[in-house]
mmCIF file of the N, C-alpha and C atoms, coordinates in Angstrom:
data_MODEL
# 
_entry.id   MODEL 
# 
loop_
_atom_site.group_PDB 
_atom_site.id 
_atom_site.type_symbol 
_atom_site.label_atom_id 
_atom_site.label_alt_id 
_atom_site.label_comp_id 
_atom_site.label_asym_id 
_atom_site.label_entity_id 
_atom_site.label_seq_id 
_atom_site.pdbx_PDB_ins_code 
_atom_site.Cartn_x 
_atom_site.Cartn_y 
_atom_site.Cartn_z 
_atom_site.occupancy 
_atom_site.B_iso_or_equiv 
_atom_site.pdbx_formal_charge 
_atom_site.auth_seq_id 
_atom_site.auth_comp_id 
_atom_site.auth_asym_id 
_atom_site.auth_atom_id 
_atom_site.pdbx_PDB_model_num 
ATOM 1   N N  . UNK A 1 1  ? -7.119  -37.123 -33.083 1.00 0.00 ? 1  UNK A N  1 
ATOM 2   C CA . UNK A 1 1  ? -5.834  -36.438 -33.170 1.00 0.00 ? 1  UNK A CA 1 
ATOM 3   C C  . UNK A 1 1  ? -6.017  -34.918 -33.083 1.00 0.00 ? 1  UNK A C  1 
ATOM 4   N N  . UNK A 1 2  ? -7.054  -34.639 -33.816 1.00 0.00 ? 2  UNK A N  1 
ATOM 5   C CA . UNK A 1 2  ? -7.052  -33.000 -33.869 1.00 0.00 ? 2  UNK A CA 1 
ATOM 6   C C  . UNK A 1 2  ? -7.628  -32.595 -32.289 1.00 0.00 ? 2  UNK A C  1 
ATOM 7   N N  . UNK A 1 3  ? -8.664  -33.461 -31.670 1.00 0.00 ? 3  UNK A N  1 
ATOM 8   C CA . UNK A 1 3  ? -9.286  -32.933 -30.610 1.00 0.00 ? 3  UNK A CA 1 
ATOM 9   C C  . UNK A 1 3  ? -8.272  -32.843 -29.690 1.00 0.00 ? 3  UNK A C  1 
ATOM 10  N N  . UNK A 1 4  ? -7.451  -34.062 -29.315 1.00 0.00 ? 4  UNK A N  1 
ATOM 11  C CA . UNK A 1 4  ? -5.622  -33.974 -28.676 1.00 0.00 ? 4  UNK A CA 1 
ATOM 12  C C  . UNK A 1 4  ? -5.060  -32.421 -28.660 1.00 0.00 ? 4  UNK A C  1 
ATOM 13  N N  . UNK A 1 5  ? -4.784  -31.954 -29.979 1.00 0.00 ? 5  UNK A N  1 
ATOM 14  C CA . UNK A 1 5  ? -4.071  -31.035 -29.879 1.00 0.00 ? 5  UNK A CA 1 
ATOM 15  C C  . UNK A 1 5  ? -4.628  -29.621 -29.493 1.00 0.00 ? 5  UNK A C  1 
ATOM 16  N N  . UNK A 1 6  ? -6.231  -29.547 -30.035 1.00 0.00 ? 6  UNK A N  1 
ATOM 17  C CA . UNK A 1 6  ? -6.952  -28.912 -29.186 1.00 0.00 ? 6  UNK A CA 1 
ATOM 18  C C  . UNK A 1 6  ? -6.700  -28.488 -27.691 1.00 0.00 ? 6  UNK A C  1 
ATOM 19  N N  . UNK A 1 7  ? -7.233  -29.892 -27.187 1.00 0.00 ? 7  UNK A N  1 
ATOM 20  C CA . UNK A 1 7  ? -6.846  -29.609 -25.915 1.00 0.00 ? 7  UNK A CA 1 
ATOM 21  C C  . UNK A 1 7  ? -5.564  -29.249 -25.012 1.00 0.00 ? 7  UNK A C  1 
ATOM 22  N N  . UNK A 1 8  ? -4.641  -29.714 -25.937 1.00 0.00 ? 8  UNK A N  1 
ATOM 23  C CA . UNK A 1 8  ? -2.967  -29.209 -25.811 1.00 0.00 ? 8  UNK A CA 1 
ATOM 24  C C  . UNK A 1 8  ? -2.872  -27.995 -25.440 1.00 0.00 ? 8  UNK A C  1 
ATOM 25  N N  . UNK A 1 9  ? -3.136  -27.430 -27.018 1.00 0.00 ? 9  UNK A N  1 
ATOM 26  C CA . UNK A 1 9  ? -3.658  -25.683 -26.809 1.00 0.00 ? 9  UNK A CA 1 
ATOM 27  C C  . UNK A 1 9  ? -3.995  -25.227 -26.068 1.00 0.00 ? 9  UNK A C  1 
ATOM 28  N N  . UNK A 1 10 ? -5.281  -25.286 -25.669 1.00 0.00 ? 10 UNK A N  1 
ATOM 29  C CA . UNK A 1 10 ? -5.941  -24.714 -24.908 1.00 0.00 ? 10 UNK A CA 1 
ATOM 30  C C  . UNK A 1 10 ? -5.465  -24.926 -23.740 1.00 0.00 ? 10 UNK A C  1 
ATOM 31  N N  . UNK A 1 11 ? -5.115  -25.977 -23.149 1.00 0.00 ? 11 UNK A N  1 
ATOM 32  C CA . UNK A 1 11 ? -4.062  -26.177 -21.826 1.00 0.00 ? 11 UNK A CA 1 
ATOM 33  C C  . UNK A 1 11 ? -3.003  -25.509 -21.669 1.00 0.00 ? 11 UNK A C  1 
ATOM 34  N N  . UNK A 1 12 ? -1.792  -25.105 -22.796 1.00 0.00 ? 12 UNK A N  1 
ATOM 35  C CA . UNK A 1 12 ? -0.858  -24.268 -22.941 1.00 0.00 ? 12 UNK A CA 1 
ATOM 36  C C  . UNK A 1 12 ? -1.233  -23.134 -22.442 1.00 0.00 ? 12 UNK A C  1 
ATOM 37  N N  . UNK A 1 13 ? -2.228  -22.384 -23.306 1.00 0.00 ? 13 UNK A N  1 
ATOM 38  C CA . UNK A 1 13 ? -2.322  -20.870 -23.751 1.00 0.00 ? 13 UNK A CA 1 
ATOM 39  C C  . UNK A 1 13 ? -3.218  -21.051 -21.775 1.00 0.00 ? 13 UNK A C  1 
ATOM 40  N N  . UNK A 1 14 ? -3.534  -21.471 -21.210 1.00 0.00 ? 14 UNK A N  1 
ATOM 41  C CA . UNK A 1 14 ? -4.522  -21.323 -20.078 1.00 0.00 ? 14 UNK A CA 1 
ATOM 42  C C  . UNK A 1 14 ? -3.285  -21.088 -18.958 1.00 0.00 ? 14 UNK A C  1 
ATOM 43  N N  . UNK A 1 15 ? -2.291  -22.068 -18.727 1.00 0.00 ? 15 UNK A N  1 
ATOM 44  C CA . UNK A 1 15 ? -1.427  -21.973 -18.145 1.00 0.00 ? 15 UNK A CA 1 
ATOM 45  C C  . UNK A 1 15 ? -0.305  -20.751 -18.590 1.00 0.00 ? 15 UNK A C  1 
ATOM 46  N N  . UNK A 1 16 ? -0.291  -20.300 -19.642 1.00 0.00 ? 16 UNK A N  1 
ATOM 47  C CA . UNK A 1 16 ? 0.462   -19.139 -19.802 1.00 0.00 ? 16 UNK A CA 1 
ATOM 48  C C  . UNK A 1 16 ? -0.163  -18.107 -19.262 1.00 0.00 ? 16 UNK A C  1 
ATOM 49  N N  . UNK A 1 17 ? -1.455  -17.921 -19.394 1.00 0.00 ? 17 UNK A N  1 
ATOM 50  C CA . UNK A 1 17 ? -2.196  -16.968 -19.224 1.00 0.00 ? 17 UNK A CA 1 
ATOM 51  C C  . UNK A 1 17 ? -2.297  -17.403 -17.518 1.00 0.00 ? 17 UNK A C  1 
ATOM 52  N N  . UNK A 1 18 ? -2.480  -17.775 -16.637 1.00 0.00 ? 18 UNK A N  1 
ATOM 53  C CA . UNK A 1 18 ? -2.243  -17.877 -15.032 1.00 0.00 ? 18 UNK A CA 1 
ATOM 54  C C  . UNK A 1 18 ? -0.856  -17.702 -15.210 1.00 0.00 ? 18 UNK A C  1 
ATOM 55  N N  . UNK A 1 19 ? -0.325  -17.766 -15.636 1.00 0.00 ? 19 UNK A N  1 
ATOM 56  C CA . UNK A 1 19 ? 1.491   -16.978 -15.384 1.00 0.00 ? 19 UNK A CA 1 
ATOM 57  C C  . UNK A 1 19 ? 1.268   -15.546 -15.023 1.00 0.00 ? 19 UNK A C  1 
ATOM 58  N N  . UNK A 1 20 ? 0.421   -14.855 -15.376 1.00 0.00 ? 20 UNK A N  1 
ATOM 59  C CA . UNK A 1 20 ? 0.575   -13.471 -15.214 1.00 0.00 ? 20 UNK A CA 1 
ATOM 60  C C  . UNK A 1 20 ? -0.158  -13.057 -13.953 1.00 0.00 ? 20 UNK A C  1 
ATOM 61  N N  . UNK A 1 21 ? -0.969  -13.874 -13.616 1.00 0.00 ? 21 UNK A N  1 
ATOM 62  C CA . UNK A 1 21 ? -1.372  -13.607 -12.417 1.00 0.00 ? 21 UNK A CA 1 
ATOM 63  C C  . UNK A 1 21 ? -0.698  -13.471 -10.746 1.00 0.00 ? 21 UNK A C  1 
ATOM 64  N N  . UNK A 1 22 ? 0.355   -14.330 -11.199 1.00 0.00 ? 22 UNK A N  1 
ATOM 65  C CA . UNK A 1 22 ? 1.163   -14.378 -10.002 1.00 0.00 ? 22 UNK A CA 1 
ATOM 66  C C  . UNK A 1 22 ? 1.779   -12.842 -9.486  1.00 0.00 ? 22 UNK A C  1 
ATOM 67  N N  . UNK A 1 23 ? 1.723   -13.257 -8.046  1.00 0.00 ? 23 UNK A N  1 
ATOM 68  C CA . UNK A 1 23 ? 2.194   -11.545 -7.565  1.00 0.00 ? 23 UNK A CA 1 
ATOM 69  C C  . UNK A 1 23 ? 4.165   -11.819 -7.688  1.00 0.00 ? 23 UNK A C  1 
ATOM 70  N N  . UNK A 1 24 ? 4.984   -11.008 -8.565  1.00 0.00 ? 24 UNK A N  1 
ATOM 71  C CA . UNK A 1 24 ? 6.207   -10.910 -7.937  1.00 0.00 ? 24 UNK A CA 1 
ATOM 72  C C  . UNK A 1 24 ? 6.563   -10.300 -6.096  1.00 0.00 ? 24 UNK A C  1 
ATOM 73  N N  . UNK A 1 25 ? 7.713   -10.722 -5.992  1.00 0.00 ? 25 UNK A N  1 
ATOM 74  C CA . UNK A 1 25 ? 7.711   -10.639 -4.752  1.00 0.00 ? 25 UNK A CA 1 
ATOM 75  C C  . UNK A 1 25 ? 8.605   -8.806  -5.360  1.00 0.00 ? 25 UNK A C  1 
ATOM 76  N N  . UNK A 1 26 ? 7.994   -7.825  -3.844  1.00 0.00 ? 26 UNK A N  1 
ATOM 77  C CA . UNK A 1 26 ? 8.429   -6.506  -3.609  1.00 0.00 ? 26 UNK A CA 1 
ATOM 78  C C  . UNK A 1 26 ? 9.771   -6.165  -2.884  1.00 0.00 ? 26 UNK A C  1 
ATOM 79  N N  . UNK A 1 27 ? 10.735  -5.916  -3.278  1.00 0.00 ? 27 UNK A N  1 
ATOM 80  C CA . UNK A 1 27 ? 11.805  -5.625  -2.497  1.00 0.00 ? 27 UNK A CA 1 
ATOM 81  C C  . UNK A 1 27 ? 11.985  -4.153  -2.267  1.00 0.00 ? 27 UNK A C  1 
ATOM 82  N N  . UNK A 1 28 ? 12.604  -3.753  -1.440  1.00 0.00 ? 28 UNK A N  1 
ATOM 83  C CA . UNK A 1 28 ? 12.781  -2.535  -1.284  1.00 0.00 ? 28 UNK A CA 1 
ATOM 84  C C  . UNK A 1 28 ? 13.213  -1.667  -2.367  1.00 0.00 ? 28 UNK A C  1 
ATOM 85  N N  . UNK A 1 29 ? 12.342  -1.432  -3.369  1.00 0.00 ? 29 UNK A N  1 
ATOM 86  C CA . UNK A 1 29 ? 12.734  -0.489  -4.064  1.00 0.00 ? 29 UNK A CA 1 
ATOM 87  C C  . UNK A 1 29 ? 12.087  0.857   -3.640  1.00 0.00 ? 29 UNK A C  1 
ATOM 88  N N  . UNK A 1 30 ? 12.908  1.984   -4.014  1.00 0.00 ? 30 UNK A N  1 
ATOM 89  C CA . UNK A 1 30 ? 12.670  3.540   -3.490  1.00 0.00 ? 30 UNK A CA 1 
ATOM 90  C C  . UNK A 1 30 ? 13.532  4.072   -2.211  1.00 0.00 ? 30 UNK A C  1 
ATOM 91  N N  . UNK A 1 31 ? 13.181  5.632   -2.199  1.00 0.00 ? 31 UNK A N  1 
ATOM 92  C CA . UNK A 1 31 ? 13.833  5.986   -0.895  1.00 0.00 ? 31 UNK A CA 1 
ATOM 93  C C  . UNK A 1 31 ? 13.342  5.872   0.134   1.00 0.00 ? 31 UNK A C  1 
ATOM 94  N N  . UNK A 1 32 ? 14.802  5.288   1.013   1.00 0.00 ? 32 UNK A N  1 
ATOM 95  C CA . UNK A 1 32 ? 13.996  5.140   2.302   1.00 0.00 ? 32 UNK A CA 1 
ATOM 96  C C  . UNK A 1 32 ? 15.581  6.164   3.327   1.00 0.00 ? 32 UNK A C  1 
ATOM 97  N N  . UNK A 1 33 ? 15.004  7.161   3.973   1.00 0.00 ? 33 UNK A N  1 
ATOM 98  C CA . UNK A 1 33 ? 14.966  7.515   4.641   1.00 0.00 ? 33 UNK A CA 1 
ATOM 99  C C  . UNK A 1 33 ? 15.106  7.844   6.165   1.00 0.00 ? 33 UNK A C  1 
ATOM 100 N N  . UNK A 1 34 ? 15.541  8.067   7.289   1.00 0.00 ? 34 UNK A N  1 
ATOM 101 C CA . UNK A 1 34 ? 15.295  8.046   8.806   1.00 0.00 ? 34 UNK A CA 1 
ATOM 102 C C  . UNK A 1 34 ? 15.515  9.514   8.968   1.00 0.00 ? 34 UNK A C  1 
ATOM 103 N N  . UNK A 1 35 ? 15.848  9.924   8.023   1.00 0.00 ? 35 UNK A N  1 
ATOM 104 C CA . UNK A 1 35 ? 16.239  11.245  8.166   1.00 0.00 ? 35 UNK A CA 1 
ATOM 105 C C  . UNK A 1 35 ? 14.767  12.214  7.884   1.00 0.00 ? 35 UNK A C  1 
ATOM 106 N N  . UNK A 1 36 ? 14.478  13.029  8.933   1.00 0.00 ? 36 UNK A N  1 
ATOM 107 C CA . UNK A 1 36 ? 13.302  13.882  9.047   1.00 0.00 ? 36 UNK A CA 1 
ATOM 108 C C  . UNK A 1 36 ? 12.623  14.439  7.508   1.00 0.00 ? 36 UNK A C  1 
ATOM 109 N N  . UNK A 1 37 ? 11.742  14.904  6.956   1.00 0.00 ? 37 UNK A N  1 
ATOM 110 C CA . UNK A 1 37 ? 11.604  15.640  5.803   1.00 0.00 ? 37 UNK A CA 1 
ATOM 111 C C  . UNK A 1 37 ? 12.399  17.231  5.766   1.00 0.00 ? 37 UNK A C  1 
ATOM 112 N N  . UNK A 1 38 ? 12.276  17.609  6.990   1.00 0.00 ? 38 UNK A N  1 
ATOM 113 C CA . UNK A 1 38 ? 13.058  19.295  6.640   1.00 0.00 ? 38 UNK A CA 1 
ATOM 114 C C  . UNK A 1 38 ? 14.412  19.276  6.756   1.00 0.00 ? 38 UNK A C  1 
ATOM 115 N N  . UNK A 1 39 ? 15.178  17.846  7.041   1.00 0.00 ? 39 UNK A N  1 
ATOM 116 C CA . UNK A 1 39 ? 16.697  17.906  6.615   1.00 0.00 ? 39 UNK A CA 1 
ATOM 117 C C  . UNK A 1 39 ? 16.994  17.970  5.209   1.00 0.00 ? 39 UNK A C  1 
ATOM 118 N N  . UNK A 1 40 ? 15.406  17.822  4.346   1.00 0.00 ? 40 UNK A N  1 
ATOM 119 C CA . UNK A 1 40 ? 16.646  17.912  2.804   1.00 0.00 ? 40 UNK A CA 1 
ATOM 120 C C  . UNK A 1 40 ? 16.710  16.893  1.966   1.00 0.00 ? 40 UNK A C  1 
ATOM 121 N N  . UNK A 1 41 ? 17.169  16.845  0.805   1.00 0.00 ? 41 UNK A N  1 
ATOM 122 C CA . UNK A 1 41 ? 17.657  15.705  -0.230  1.00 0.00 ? 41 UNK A CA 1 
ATOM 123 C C  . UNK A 1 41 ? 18.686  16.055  -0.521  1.00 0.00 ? 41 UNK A C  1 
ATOM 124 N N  . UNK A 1 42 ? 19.358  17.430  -0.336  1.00 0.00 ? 42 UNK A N  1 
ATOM 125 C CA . UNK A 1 42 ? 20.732  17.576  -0.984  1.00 0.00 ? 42 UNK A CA 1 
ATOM 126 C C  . UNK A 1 42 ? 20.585  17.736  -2.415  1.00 0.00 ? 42 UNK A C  1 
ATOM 127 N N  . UNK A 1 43 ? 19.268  17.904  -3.123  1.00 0.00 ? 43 UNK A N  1 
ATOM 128 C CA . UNK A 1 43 ? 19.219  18.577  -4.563  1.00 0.00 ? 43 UNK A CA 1 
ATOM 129 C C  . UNK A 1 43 ? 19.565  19.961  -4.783  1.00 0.00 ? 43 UNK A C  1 
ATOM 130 N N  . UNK A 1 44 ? 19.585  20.027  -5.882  1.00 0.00 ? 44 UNK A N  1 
ATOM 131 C CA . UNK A 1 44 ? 19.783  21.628  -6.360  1.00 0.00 ? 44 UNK A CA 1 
ATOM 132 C C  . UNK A 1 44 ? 18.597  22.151  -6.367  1.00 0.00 ? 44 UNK A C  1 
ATOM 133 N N  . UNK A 1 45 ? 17.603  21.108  -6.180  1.00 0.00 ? 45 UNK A N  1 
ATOM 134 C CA . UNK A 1 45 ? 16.029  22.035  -7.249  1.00 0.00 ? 45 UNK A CA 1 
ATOM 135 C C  . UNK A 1 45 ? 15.120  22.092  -5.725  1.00 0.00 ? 45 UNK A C  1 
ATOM 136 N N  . UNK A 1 46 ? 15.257  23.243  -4.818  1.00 0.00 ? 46 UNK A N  1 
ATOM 137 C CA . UNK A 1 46 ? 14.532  23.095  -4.083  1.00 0.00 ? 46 UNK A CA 1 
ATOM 138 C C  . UNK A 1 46 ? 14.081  24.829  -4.087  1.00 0.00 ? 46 UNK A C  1 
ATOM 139 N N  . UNK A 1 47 ? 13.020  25.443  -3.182  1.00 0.00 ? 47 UNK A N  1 
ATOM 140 C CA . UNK A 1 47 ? 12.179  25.871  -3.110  1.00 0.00 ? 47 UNK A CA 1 
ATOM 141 C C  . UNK A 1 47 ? 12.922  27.371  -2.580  1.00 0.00 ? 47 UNK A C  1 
ATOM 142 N N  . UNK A 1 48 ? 12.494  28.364  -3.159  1.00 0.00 ? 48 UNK A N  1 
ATOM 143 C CA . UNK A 1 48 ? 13.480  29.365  -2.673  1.00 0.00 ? 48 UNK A CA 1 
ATOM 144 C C  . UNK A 1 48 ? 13.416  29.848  -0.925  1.00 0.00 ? 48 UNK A C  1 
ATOM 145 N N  . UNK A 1 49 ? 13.868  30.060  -0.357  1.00 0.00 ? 49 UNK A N  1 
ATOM 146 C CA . UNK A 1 49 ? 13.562  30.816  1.000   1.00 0.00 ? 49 UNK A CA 1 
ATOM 147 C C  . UNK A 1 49 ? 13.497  29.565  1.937   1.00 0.00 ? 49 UNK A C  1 
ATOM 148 N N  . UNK A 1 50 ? 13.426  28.441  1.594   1.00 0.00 ? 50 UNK A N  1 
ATOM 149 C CA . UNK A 1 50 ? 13.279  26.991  2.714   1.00 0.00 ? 50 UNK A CA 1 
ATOM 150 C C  . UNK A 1 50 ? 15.277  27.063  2.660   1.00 0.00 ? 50 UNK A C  1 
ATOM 151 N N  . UNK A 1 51 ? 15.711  26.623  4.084   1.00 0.00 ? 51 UNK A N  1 
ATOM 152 C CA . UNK A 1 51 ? 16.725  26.327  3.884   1.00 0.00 ? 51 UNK A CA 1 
ATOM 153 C C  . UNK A 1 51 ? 16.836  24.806  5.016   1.00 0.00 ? 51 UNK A C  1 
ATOM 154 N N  . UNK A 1 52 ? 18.027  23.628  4.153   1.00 0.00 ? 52 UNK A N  1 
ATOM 155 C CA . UNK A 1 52 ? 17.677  22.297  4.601   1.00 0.00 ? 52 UNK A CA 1 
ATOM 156 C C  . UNK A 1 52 ? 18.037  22.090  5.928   1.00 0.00 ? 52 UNK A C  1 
ATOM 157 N N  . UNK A 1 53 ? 17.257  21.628  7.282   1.00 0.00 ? 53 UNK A N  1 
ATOM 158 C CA . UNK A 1 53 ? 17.541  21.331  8.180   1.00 0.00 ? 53 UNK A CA 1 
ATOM 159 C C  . UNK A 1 53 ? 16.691  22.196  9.324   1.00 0.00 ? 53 UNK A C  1 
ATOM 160 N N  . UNK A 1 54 ? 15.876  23.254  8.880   1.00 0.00 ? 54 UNK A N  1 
ATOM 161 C CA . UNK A 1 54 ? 15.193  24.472  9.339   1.00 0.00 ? 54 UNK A CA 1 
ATOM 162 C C  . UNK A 1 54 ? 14.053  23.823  9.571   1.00 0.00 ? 54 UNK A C  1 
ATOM 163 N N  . UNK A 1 55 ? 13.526  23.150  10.601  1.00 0.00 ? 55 UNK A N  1 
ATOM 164 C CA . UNK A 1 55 ? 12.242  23.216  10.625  1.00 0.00 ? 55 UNK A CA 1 
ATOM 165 C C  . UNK A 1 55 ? 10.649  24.262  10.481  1.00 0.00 ? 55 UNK A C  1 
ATOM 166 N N  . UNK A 1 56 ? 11.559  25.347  11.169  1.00 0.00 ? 56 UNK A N  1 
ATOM 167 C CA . UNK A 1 56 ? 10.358  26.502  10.952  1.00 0.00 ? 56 UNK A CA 1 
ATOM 168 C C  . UNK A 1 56 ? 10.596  27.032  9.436   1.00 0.00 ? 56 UNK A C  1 
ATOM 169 N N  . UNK A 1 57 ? 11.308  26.792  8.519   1.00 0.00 ? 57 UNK A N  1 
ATOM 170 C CA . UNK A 1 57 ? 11.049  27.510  6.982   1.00 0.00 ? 57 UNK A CA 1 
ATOM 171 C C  . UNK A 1 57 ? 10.270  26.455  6.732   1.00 0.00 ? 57 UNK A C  1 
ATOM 172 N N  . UNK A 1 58 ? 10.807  25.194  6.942   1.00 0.00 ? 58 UNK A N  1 
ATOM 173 C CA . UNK A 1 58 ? 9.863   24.328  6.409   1.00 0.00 ? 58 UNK A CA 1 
ATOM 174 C C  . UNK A 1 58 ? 8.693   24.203  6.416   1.00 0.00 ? 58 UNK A C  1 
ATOM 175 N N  . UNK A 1 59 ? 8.522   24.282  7.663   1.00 0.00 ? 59 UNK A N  1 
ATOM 176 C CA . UNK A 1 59 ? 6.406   24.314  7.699   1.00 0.00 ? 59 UNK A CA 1 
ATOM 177 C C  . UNK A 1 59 ? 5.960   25.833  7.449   1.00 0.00 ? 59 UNK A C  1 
ATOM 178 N N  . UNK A 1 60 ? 6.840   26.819  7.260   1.00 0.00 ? 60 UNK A N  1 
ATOM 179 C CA . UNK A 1 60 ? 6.487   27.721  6.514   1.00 0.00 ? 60 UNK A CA 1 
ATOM 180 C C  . UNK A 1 60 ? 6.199   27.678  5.109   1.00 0.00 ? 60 UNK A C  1 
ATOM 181 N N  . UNK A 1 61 ? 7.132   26.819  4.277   1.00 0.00 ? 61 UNK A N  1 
ATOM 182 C CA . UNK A 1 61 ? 7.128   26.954  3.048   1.00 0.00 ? 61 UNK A CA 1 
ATOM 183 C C  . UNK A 1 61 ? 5.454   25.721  2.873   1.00 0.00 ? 61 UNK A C  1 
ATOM 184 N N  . UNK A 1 62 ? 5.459   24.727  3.671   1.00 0.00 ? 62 UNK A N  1 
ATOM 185 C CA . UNK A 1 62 ? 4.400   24.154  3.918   1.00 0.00 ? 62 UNK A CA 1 
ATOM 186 C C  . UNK A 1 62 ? 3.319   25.014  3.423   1.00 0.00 ? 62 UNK A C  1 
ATOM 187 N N  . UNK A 1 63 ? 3.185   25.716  4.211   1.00 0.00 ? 63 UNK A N  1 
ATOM 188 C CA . UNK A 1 63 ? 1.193   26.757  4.755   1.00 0.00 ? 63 UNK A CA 1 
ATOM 189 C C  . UNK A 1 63 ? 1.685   27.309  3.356   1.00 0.00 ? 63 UNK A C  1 
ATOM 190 N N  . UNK A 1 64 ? 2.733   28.020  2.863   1.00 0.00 ? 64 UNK A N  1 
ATOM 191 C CA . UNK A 1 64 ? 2.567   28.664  1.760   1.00 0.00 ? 64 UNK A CA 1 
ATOM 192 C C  . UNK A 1 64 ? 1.823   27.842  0.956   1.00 0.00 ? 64 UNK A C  1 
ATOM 193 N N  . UNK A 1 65 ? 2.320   26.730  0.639   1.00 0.00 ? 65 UNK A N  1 
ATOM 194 C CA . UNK A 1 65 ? 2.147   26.059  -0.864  1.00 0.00 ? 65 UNK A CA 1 
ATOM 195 C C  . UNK A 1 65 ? 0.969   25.640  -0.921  1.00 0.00 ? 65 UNK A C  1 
ATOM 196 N N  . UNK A 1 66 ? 0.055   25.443  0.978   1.00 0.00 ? 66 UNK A N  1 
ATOM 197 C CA . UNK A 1 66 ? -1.266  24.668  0.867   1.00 0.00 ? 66 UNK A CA 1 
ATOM 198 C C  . UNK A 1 66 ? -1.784  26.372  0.861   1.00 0.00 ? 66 UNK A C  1 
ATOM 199 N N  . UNK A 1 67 ? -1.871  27.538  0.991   1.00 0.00 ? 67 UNK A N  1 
ATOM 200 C CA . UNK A 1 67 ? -2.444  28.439  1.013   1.00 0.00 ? 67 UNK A CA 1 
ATOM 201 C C  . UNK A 1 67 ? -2.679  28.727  -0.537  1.00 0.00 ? 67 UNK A C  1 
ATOM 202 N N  . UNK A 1 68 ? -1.185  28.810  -1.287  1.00 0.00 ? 68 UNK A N  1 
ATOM 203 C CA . UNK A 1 68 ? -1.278  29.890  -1.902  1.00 0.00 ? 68 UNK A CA 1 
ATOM 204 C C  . UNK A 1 68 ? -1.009  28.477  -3.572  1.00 0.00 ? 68 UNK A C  1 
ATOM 205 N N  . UNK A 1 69 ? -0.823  27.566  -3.475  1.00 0.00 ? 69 UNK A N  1 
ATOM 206 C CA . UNK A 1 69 ? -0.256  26.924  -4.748  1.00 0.00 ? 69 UNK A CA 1 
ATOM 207 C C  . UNK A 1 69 ? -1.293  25.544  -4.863  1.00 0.00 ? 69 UNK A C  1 
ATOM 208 N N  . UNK A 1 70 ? -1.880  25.652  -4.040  1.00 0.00 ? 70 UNK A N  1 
ATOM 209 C CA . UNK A 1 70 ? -3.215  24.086  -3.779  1.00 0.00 ? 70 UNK A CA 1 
ATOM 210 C C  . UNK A 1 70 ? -4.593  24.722  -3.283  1.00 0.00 ? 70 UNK A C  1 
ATOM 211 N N  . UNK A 1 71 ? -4.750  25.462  -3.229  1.00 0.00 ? 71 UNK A N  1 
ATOM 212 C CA . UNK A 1 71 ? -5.997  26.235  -2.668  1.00 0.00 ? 71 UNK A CA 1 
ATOM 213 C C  . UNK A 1 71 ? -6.577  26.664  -3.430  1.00 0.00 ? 71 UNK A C  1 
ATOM 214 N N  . UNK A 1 72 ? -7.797  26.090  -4.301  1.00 0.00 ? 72 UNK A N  1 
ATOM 215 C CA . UNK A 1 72 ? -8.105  26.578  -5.520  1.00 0.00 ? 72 UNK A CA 1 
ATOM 216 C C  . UNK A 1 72 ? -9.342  28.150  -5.427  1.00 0.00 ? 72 UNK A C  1 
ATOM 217 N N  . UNK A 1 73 ? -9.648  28.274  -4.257  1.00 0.00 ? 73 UNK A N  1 
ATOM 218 C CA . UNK A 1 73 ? -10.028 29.441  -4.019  1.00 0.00 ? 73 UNK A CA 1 
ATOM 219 C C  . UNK A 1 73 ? -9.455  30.673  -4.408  1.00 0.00 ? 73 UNK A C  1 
ATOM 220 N N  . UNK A 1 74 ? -7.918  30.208  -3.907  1.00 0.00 ? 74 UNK A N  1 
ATOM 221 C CA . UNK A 1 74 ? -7.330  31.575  -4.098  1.00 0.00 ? 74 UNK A CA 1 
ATOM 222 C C  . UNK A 1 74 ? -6.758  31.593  -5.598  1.00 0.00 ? 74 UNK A C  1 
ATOM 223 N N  . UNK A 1 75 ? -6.793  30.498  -6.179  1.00 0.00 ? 75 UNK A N  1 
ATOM 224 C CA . UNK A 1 75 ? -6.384  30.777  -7.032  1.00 0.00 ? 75 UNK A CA 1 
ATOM 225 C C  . UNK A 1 75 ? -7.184  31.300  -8.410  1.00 0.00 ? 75 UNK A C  1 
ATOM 226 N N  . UNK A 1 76 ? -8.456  30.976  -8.562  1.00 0.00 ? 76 UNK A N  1 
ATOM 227 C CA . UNK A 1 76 ? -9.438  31.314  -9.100  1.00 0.00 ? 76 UNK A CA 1 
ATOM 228 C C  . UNK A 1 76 ? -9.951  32.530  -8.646  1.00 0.00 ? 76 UNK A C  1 
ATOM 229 N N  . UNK A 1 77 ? -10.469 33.367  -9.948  1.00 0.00 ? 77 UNK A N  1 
ATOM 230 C CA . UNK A 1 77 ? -10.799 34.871  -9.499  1.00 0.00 ? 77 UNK A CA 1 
ATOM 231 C C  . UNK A 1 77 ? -12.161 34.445  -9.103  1.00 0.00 ? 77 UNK A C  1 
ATOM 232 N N  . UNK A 1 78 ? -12.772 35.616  -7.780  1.00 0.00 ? 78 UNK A N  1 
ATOM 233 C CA . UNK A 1 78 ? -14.267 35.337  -7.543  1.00 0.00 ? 78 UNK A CA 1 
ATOM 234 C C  . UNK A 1 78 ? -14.968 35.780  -8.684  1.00 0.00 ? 78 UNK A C  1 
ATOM 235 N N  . UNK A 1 79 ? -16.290 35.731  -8.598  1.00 0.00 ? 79 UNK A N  1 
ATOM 236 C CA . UNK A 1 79 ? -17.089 35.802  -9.518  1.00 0.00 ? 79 UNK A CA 1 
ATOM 237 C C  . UNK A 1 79 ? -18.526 36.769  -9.043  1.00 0.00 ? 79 UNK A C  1 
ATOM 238 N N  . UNK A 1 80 ? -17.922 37.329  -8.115  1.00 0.00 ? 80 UNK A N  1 
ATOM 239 C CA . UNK A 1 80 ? -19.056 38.054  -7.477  1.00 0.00 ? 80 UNK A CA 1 
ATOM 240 C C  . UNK A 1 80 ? -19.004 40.099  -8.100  1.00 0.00 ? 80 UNK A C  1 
# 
C-alpha cells in the first residue's frame, strides 16, 4: 500500500514537473511597425534637434550618440 502511493507521487510530482517544459505558443506580441525608424513614434520623449520623418537628422542624431554617448574612448579621460 505504501509503495502504491509512492509511486503515485512520484508519478504526479514527475508529470507536473514536464508541465513546465512545454514551449507556449508566441503570438504577436510587441510593436510591429512598416513604418521606417526616422518617421517617429509620436512620443513626447524624443531627442532634441532630430525632427520625425527627417531622415538626415536622423542618422545625424545616429553618429552623434555612437560618437559621443557609446564610445567609451571619448568618454573616459586619457591617461597619458
Amino acid at each position: 500500500m505504501m509503495k502504491r502511493l509512492h509511486l503515485i507521487l512520484a508519478t504526479a510530482f514527475a508529470l507536473t514537473a514536464l508541465t513546465a517544459c512545454g514551449e507556449h505558443p508566441q503570438t504577436g506580441a510587441g510593436i510591429r511597425s512598416d513604418a521606417a525608424p526616422y518617421a517617429g513614434t509620436g512620443s513626447n520623449f524624443m531627442q532634441s534637434g532630430w525632427t520625425a520623418g527627417d531622415k538626415t537628422s536622423w542618422e545625424a542624431q545616429l553618429k552623434a550618440r555612437q560618437q559621443y554617448g557609446q564610445n567609451e574612448y571619448t568618454r573616459t579621460p586619457s591617461s597619458k
